[in-house]
N, C-alpha and C positions, 0 to 999 in steps of 0.2 A: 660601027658601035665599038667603043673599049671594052676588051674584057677585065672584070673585074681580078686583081687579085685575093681579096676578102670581098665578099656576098654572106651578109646575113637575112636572114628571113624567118618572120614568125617569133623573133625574141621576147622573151617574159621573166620577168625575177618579182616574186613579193616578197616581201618581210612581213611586216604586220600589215601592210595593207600593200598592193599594186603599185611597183617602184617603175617597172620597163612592161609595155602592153604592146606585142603582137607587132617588135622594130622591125622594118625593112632596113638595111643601108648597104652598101658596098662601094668602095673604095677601088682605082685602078692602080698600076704600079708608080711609081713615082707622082703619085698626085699627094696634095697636100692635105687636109680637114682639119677643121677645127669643130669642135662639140661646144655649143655655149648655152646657156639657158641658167634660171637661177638657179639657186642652193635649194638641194631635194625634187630637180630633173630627172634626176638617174644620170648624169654625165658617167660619174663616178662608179656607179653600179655598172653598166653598160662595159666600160674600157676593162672595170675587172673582169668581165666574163671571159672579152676576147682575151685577156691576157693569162687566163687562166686560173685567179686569183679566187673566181666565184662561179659555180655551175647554176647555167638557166635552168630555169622553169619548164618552159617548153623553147621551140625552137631549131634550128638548122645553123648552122653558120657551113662554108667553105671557103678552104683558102687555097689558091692556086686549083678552082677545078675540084679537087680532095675533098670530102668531109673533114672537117676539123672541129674539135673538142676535147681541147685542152683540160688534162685532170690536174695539175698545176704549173706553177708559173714556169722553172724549169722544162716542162715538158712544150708551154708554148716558145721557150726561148728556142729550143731544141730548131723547132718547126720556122723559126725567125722572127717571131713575133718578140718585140718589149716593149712593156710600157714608160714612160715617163713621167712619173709623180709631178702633181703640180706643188707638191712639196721640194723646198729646195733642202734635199735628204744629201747633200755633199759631203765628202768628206776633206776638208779646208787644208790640211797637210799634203795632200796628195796633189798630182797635177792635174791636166783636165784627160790627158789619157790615162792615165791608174784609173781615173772616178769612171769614165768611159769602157772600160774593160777590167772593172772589178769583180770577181770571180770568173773571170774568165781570159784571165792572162796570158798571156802567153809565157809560154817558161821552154828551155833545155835545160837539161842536167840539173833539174830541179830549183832551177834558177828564173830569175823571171827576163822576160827578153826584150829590157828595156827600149833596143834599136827596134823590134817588130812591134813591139806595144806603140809607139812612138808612127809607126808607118799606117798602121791600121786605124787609128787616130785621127791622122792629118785627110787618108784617103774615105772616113765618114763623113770628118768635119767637111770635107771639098764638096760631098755629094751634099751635105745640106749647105751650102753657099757658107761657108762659114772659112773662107783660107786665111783670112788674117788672124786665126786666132791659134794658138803655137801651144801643140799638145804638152810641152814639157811644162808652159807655166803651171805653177801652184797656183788651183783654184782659190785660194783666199786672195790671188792679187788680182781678179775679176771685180767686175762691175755686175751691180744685179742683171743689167741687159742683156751682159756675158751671159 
């Protein structure tokens, strides 16, 4: 059996009426998932929870083993967790690693440290199969696929 590194169990969020009812899911380390369902699934609701964006209803979540419950988004980055809007929230002047490690640059001497912004970039983009594509380009000369 894989252990999971996220295990949810028991997840609930309503608004005005019952959005997420009593989710199981958990994900292992390097595996992939995709959430699909139409518009007002809860996709949406769901990913903010884990991401820290929105606190459940009722529920458990763990992550690595750990309780985890994220009181915001920061604090789930903290923990490794981020989400990825399916808004394409870019920013078009930058490259793909600035957009990739915005607020959390890397800097010395209060500089930012374009050569390790640059390495830390290349060595994500590799883990998601992604080596053809060259942290310093500016995101505005991508392609939507990009």
């Amino acid at each position: 059996m894989v252990d999971s590194l996220l295990r949810v169990h028991g997840l609930s969020k309503a608004f005005a009426a019952p959005v997420l009812k009593s989710i199981d899911f958990s994900v292992a380390a390097g595996e992939v998932v995709a959430l699909t369902g139409e518009n007002g699934a809860g996709k949406s609701t769901f990913s903010k929870i884990i991401a820290g964006l929105l606190a459940p209803d009722a529920g458990t979540m763990l992550l690595d083993g750990a309780p985890y419950s994220p009181r915001s988004r920061t604090e789930a980055e903290r923990a490794g967790v981020r989400m990825v809007l399916q808004e394409l929230s870019l920013v078009g002047t930058l490259t793909v690693a600035e957009n990739l490690q915005l607020g959390i640059m890397p800097a010395r001497f209060g500089f930012v440290a374009f050569e390790e912004m640059e390495r830390i970039a290349r060595d994500h983009l590799r883990t998601m199969g992604l080596t053809d594509l060259d942290p310093a380009a500016p995101i505005s000369s991508l392609g939507i696929g990009q």
